[in-house]
C-alpha positions as semicolon CSV with decimal commas, in nm:
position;residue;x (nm);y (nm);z (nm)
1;X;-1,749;-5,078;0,764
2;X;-1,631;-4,742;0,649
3;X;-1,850;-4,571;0,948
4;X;-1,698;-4,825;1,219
5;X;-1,304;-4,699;1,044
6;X;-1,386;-4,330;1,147
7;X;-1,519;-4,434;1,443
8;X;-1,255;-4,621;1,581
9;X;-0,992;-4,334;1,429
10;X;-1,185;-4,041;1,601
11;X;-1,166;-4,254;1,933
12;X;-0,757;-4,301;1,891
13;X;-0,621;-3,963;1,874
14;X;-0,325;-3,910;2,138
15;X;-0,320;-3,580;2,102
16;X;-0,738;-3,529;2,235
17;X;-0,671;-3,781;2,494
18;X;-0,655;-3,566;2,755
19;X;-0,999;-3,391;2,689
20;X;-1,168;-3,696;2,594
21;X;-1,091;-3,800;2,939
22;X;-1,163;-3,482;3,141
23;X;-1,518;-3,487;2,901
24;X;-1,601;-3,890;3,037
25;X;-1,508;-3,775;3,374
26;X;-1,757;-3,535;3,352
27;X;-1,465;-3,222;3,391
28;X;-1,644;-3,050;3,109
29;X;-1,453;-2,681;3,195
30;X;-1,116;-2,889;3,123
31;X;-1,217;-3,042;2,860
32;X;-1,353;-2,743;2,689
33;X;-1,003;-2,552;2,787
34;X;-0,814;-2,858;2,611
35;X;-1,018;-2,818;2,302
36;X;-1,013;-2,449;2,249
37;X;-0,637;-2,432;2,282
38;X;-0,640;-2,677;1,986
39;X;-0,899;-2,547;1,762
40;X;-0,845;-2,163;1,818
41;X;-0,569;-2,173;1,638
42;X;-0,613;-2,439;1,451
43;X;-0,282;-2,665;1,575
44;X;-0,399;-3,034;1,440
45;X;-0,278;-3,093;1,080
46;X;-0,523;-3,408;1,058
47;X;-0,914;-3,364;0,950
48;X;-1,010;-3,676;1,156
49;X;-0,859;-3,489;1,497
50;X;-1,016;-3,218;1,385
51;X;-1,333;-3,346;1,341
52;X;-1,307;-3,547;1,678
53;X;-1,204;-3,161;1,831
54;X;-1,516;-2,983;1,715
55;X;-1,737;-3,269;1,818
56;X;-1,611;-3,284;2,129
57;X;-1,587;-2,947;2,213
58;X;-1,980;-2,976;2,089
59;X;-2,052;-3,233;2,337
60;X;-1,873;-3,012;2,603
61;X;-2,132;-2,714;2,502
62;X;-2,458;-2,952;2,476
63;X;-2,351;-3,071;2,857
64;X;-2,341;-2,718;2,948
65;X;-2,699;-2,626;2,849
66;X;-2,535;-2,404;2,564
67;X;-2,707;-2,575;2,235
68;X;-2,637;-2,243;1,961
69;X;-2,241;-2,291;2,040
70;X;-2,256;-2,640;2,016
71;X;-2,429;-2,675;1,687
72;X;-2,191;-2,395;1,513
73;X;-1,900;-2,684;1,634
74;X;-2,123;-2,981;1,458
75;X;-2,114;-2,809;1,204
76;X;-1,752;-2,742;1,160
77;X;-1,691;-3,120;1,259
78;X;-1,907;-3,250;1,018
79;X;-1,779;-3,024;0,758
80;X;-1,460;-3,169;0,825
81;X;-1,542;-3,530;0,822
82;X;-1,855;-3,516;0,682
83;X;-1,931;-3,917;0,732
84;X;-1,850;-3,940;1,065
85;X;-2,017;-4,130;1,326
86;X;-2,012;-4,099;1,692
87;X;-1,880;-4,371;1,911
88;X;-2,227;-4,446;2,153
89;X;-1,931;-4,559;2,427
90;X;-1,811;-4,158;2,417
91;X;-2,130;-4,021;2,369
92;X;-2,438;-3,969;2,496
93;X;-2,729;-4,055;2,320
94;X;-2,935;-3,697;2,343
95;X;-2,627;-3,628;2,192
96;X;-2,566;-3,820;1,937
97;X;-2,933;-3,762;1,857
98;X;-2,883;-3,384;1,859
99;X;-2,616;-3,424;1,615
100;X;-2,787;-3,637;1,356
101;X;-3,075;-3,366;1,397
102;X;-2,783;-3,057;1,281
103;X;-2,695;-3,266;1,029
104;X;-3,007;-3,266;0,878
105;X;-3,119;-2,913;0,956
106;X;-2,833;-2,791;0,785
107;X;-2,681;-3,037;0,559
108;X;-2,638;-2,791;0,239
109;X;-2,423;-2,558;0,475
110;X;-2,245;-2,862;0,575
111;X;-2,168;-2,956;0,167
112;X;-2,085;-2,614;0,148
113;X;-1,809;-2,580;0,432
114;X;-1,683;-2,932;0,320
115;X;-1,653;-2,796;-0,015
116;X;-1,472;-2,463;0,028
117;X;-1,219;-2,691;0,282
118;X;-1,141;-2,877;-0,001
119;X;-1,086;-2,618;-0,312
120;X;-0,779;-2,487;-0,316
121;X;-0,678;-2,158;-0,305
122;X;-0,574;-2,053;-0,638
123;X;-0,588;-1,644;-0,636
124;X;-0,272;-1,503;-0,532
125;X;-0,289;-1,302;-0,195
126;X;-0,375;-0,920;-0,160
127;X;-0,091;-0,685;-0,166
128;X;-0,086;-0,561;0,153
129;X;-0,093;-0,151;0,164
130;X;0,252;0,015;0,319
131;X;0,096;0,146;0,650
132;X;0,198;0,511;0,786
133;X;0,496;0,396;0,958
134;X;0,619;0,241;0,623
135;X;0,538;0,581;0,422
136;X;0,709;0,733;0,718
137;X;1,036;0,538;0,640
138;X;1,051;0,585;0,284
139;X;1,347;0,821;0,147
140;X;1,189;1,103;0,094
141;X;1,278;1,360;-0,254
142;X;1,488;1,604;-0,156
143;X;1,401;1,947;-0,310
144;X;1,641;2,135;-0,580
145;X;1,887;2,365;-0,521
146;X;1,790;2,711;-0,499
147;X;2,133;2,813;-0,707
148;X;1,979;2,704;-0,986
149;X;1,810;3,032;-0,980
150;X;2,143;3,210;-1,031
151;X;2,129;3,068;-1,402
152;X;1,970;3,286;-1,632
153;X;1,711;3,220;-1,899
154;X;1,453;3,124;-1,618
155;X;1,619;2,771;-1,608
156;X;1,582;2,771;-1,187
157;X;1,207;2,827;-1,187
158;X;1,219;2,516;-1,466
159;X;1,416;2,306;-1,230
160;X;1,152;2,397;-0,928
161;X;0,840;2,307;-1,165
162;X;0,758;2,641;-1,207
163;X;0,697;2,620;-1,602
164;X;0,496;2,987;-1,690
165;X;0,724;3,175;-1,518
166;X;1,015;3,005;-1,632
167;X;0,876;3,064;-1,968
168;X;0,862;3,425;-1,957
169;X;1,195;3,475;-1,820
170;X;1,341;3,238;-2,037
171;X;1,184;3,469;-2,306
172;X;1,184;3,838;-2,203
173;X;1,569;3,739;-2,095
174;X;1,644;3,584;-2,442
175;X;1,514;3,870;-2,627
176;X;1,665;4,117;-2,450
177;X;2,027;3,948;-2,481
178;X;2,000;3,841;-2,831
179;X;1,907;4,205;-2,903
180;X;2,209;4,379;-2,709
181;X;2,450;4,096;-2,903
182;X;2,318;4,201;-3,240
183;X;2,314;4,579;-3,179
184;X;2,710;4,539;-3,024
185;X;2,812;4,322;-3,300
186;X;2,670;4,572;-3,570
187;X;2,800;4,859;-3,405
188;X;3,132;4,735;-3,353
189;X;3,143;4,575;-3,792
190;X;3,068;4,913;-3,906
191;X;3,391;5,066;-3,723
192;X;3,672;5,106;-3,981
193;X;4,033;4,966;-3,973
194;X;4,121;5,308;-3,765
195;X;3,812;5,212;-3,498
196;X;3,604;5,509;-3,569
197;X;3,276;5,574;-3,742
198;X;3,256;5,714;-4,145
199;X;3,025;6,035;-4,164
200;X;2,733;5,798;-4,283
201;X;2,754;5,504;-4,031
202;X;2,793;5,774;-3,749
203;X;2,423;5,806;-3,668
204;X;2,360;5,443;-3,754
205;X;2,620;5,346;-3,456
206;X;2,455;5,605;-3,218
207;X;2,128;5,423;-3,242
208;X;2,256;5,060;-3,242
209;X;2,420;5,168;-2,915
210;X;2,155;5,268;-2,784
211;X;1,993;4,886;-2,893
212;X;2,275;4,776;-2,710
213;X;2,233;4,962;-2,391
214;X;1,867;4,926;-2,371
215;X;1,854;4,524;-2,440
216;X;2,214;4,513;-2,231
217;X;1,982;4,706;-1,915
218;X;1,709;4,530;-1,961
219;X;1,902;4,176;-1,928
220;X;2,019;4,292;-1,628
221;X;1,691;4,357;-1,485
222;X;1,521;4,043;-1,597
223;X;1,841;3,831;-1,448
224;X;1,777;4,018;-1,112
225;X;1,416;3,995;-1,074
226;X;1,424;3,619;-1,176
227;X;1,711;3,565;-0,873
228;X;1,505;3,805;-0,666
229;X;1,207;3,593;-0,727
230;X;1,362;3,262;-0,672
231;X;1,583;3,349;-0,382
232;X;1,401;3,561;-0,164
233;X;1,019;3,633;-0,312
234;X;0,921;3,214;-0,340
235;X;0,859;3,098;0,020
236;X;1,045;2,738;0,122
237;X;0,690;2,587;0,153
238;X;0,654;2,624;-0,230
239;X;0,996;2,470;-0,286
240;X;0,898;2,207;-0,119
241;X;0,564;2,153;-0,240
242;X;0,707;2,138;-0,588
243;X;0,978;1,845;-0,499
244;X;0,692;1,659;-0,380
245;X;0,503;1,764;-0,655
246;X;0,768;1,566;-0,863
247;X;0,722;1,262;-0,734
């Protein structure tokens, strides 16, 4: 009873009537037109249609002398319906014969196919990847300053991700100014309250001036090589290989 249900549903489908009548009329390039626009894409939201589509389209192929096409579409039909039966007033009966012969030649791909159609899809979709034209579009870093190079104490090369030479600046420069401070500030303590030197402190003062001059020189040549290398010795290529680099 079940078998005569489908039957009479795959036979009552508005929507294939006009390939089920170009297929009886024998109009087998219509029909086959009509059935393709359906199935590829995929526009019927009922299995039975579907079923009646692929089988169709089958017959359509098995008319046309094209028997490898039509069995991949019994296959999908009966994958979709997988106890359907053919109406013997549609079909022929090499047909219908042809198709109870695929459905035993490959009935475990059939289970299969039925099987998958009916799990549902339960891992989330793949992220897709940004393409080049989305990369492309993306703000890109922009790189430092270059005045930060002005600032002593190698602190532009540390803004510009140049660490080691950042580091030595930072502590040839240090040095060098922490020495000229202490040799000024010593020198200028031992002056008396009538700014000049006693006897004993005189030679003392003389070489802590010296200090000063030396660390006070040497400052100023560390400053300028480290502006010097930032400003005009780095090429903009590195620059902006280290904002990237940042990222």
């Amino acid at each position: 009873m079940m078998a005569l249900v489908v039957s009479l549903v795959l036979s009552s489908s508005p929507v294939l009537e006009p390939a089920r009548e170009a297929y009886q009329a024998g109009e087998m390039t219509k029909a086959r037109a009509e059935l393709e626009a359906l199935l590829y894409p995929l526009r019927l939201n009922d299995t039975a249609e579907e079923a009646e589509a692929h089988l169709l389209l089958a017959a359509t192929f098995h008319a046309q002398e094209d028997p490898e096409r039509a069995e991949r579409e019994v296959i999908q039909g009966l994958a979709a319906s997988p106890g359907v039966k053919l109406d013997p007033l549609l079909y022929p009966p090499d047909f219908i014969a042809f198709v109870e012969r695929v459905r035993g030649l490959h009935s475990a791909s059939i289970s299969e196919l039925a099987e998958r159609r009916r799990r549902p899809v339960l891992e989330p979709p793949a992220r897709p990847q940004p393409s080049e034209v989305e990369l492309a579009l993306q703000p890109r870093r922009q790189p430092p300053s270059r005045g930060w190079y002005l600032v002593p104490f190698g602190v532009g090369h540390f803004v510009h991700q140049r660490e080691t030479k950042g580091t030595v600046l930072a502590v040839t420069q240090g040095t060098s100014f922490v020495v000229s401070a202490v040799s000024l500030g010593t020198a200028l303590a031992l002056r008396g309250p009538d700014g000049k030197y006693t006897p004993e402190d005189a030679s003392t003062a003389r070489g802590l001036n010296v200090s000063y001059l030396v660390g006070a020189y040497a400052f100023a040549a560390l400053y300028a090589y480290g502006v010097l290398d930032g400003l005009v010795f780095t090429p903009e290529e590195q620059v902006l290989r280290g904002a990237q680099d940042g990222n």
